[in-house]
C-alpha positions as CSV (number, residue, x, y, z in Angstrom):
1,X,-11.7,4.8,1.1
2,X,-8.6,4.6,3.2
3,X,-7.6,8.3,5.0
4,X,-3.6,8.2,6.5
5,X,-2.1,10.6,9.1
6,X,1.0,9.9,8.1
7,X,4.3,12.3,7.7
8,X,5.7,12.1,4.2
9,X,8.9,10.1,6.0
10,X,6.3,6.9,7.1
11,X,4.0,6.8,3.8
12,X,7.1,6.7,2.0
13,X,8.5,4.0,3.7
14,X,5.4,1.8,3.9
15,X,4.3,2.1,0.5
16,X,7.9,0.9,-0.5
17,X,7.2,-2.1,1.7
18,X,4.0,-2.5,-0.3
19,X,5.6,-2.4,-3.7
20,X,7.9,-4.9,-2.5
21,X,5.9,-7.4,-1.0
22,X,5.2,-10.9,-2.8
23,X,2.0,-13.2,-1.1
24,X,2.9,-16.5,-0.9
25,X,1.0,-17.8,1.6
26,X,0.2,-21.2,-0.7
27,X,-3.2,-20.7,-1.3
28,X,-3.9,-18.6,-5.0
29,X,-7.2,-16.6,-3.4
30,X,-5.8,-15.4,-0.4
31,X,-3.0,-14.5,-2.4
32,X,-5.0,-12.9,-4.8
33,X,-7.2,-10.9,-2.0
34,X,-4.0,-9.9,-0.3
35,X,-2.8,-8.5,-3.5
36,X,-5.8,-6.3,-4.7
37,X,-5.4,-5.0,-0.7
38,X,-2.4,-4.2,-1.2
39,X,-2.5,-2.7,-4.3
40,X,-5.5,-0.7,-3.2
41,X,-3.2,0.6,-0.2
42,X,-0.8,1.3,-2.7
43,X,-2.9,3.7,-4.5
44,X,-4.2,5.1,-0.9
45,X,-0.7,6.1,-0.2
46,X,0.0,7.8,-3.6
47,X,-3.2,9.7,-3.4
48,X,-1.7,10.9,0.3
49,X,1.7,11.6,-1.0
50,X,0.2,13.7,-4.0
51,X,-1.9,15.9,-1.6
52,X,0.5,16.3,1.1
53,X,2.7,17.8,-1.8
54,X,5.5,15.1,-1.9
């Protein structure tokens, strides 16, 4: 479970960047880990925004 202090400005930012971001680093499981990471981020940073009332 990931836990952010992070003001609504920053989490909002970052978890554009994580929408946004393609792996490519040329090798299909890294790209694939690197993906569920980030899409497990991106839930983290939802979950934040939804409770800190944004």
């Amino acid at each position: 479970m990931i836990f952010f202090d992070l003001n609504t400005n920053d989490a909002e930012a970052l978890l554009r960047h994580v929408e946004e971001f393609k792996p490519s680093s040329g090798d299909a499981r890294e790209d694939s880990r690197l993906q569920n990471a980030l899409l497990e981020l991106k839930e983290a940073l939802v979950q934040h925004l939804n409770d800190s009332g944004a």
